[in-house]
C-alpha positions, 0 to 999 in steps of 0.5 A: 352629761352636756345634753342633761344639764342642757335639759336642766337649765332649760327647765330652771324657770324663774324661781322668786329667790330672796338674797341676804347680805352685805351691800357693797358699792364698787367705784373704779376710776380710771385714768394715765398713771403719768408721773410722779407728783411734785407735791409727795412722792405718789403717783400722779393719776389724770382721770378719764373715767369713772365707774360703778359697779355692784358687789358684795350681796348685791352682786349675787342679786345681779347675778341671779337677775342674768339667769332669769330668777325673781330677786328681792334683795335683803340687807342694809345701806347708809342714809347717804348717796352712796346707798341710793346709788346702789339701791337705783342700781338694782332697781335698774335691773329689775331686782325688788329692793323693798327689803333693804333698810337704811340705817343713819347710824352707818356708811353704806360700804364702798370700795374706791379703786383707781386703776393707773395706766401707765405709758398706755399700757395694761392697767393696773391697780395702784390704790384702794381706799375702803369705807365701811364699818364692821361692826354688827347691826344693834338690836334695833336695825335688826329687828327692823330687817327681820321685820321685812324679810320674815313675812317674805319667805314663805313666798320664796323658793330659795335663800341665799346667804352673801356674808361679806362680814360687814355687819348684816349677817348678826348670828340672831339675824341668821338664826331667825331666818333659817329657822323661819326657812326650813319652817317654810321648806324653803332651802338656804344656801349660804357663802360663808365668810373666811375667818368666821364661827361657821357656826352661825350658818348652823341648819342652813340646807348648804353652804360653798365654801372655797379651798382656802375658806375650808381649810381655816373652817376645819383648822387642816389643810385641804389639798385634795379631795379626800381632804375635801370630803372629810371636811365635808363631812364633818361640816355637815354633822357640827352644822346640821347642813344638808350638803357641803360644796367646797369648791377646788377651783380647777379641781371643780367641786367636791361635794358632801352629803349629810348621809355621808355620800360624796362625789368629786365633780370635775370641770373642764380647763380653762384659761384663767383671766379673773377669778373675781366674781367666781364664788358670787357666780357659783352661789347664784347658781346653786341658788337658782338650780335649788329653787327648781328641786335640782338634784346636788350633783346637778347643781355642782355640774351648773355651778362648775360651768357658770364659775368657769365662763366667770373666770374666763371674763376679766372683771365681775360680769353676769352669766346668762343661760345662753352663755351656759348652753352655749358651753354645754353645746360645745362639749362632748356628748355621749352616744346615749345622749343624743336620743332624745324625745320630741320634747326633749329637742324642741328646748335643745333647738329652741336654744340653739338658734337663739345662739344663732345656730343653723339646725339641718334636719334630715330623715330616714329608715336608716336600715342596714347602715352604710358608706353611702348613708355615712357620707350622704350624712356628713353632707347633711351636717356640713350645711348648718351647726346641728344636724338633727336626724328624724328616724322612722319608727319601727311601726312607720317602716313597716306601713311604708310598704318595706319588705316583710323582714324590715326593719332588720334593726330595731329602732332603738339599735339604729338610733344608737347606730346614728348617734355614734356619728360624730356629725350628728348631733341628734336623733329623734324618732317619729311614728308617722309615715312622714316627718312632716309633724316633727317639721312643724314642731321643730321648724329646722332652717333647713331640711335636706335629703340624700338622693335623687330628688328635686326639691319638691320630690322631698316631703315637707318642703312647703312646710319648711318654704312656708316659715323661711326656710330652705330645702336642699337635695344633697348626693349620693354615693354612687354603686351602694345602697340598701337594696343592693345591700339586702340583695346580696345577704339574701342571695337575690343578686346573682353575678353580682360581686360580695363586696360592693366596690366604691367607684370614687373616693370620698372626702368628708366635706367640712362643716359650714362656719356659724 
């Protein structure tokens, strides 16, 4: 499934999405917890640094920004500086801020930590101190941010709903945005806040609801995924929503359809350093992979992997695509898997090398495999990170002047035979007498051969010179190979012995580091 969702995130684009929520302003000083004051009994903290980070909605926007997506963010701040702090902030990242209105009568949200280190140990949080008002938006701040959100919608091919419960997301304000949504086909992908009427998300395409959230929601507990889907369910029906993803965290995420259909998407281990951010991660990715018509079990897998290397990172950070790729690429791939089009392994290589990756490409008829290919192929990929084998096709075996019985397996039969092998990590399979075009469109960093050639007895070597790259004959196993092989089946190798004997033992080389 890695290779897949490698696929999906390469065709993700850059989908205009549109955040709707609470701003918030977080403010970190950082400093030596050194004593106790004279003064009360309070900790005594000598500042060093300060800090300002963005949360709430605000963080969803930045991290929708990190995986490459077009954001206008939609919400309210204070006259004050706290509220031009945080729209510079957004601004400075590339997200439009014509939708956010400022409105006297309120505090921009901000929440002031101060992080104590004490005896230059780890840091820990010693006080908070909040300023915010919950009350909701009147009619006129309202009717003011509905103006500047509803002419923008239609222009969208996602909203997402951050309800940090700070007085943005009023029932009318919601109510009027989905409505216009759904109007314009544009989905809505909500977060809900623990503690509210869910029903003010009613019509919204989905909403992500953590274990916790869930549970007050449906008023039982959710301790597995059978709780999980039938509080799925039933959300789905009081809500009117098109899928529910109740996330479980190391249990991943279960999902929810409206036609009653259920799935539990697993994630991998992890180790666990802050869960902070996690649920903002996984809104923004459900929100991009549904702006690109991603299908629901497909955006759980994304949003298993971003939430999981968010959780991986102390404190709130952004998740790009390489870093997902890069996740995914790691992982196990199945056999079927790494057949892939040349298209297919063009966004795979292009990706891998932005990661910094050394692709190795080699090429062959690969008929009637053998300990003299396995080998010669573990060469190949202890050179570089990826080892992408280029299979003759069936046709172009044939116009190379083979015998007349050849190829004895058919094309898709050896390239499962060569995705089988652990050390590879791709097959694709060209046509042409020569991989020269595949080298062209690939531009692998190096192109090896198995055998007794020199450097330019191997086709395509001023290709690959000609961009910077290099090209490498590897050995062979002595006393085995094809001819030899079909000599013996085909009773042609009289007084030779049935079995072929390996005259030296051989050792799997080791992969080259990155």
């Amino acid at each position: 499934m890695s290779y897949h969702l490698i696929n999906t995130i390469q065709k993700l684009g850059h989908p205009k999405i549109l955040v709707l929520g609470d701003l918030i302003l977080d403010r970190y000083t950082w400093g030596d917890a050194e004593r106790i004051s004279q003064e009360a009994p309070v900790i005594l903290l000598r500042e060093d640094t300060q800090e300002v980070r963005l949360g709430g909605a605000a963080n969803v926007a930045n991290m929708l920004i990190g995986l490459e997506a077009e954001v206008t963010m939609a919400g309210v701040t204070g006259t004050d500086l706290d509220g031009v702090v945080i729209r510079e902030a957004l601004e400075k990242r590339g997200v439009d801020c014509s939708a956010i209105i400022a409105d006297a009568s309120r505090p921009t949200t901000v929440k002031q930590r101060f992080i104590g280190r004490a005896q230059q140990r780890h840091p820990h949080q010693i006080l908070r101190v909040d300023r915010e008002v919950n009350t909701p938006l009147d009619a006129t701040a309202s009717e003011q941010l509905l103006n500047v959100i509803l002419p923008l919608i239609p222009e969208q091919q996602a909203i997402l709903i951050s309800d940090y419960a700070k007085g943005v997301c009023t029932p009318d304000v919601l109510a009027c945005v989905i409505q216009a949504a759904r109007e314009a086909n544009v989905p809505v992908i909500a977060d809900p806040c623990p503690g509210r009427d869910y029903q003010i998300y009613s019509g919204a395409t989905a909403i992500t609801p953590n274990r916790l959230e869930t549970s007050r929601a449906v008023e039982f507990e959710i301790e597995n995924e059978s709780d999980a889907f039938r509080a799925g369910k039933l959300l789905c029906e009081q809500l009117n929503l098109d899928f529910v993803f109740v996330t479980l965290d190391s249990d991943g995420i279960a999902l929810t359809q409206a036609n009653g259909a259920t799935e539990l998407l697993p994630t991998r281990k992890r180790e666990v350093y802050d869960i902070t951010g996690a649920g903002d991660m996984v809104l923004a990715t459900i929100g991009v992979g549904s702006a690109a018509g991603i299908a629901p079990a497909d955006l759980a897998r994304l949003a298993n992997v971003a939430g999981g290397l968010e959780v991986e990172q102390i404190g709130v950070v952004t998740i790009s695509r390489e870093e997902m790729l890069a996740d995914l690429l790691m992982g196990a791939r199945a056999t079927s898997e790494k057949v892939l089009s040349l298209e297919e392994l063009k966004r795979h290589v292009s990706a891998r090398q932005k990661l910094g990756q050394k692709v190795v490409l080699t090429n062959g008829c690969f008929d009637v495999m053998h300990v003299g290919h396995v080998s010669y192929l573990e060469q190949a990929a202890a050179e570089g990170d990826c080892l992408i084998v280029a299979l003759n096709s069936d046709a172009s075996v044939r116009s190379l002047n083979k015998a007349p019985d050849r190829p004895i397996f058919g094309q898709e039969h050896r390239a499962l035979m060569l995705a089988a092998l652990e050390g590879i990590d791709y097959v694709v399979i060209f046509d042409e007498s020569t991989p020269c075009e595949l080298i062209n469109e690939l531009k692998p960093d190096l192109l090896v051969k198995g055998g007794t050639y020199s450097k330019e007895e191997i086709v395509g070597w001023e290709l690959v010179e000609a961009y910077g790259g290099e090209v490498k004959a590897l050995g062979i196993t002595p006393g085995i190979s094809t001819t030899q092989i079909l000599g013996i089946i085909r009773g042609e190798a009289a007084g030779q012995p049935d079995i072929l004997p390996l005259h030296q033992p051989i050792e799997p080389p080791k992969r080259k580091a990155g």
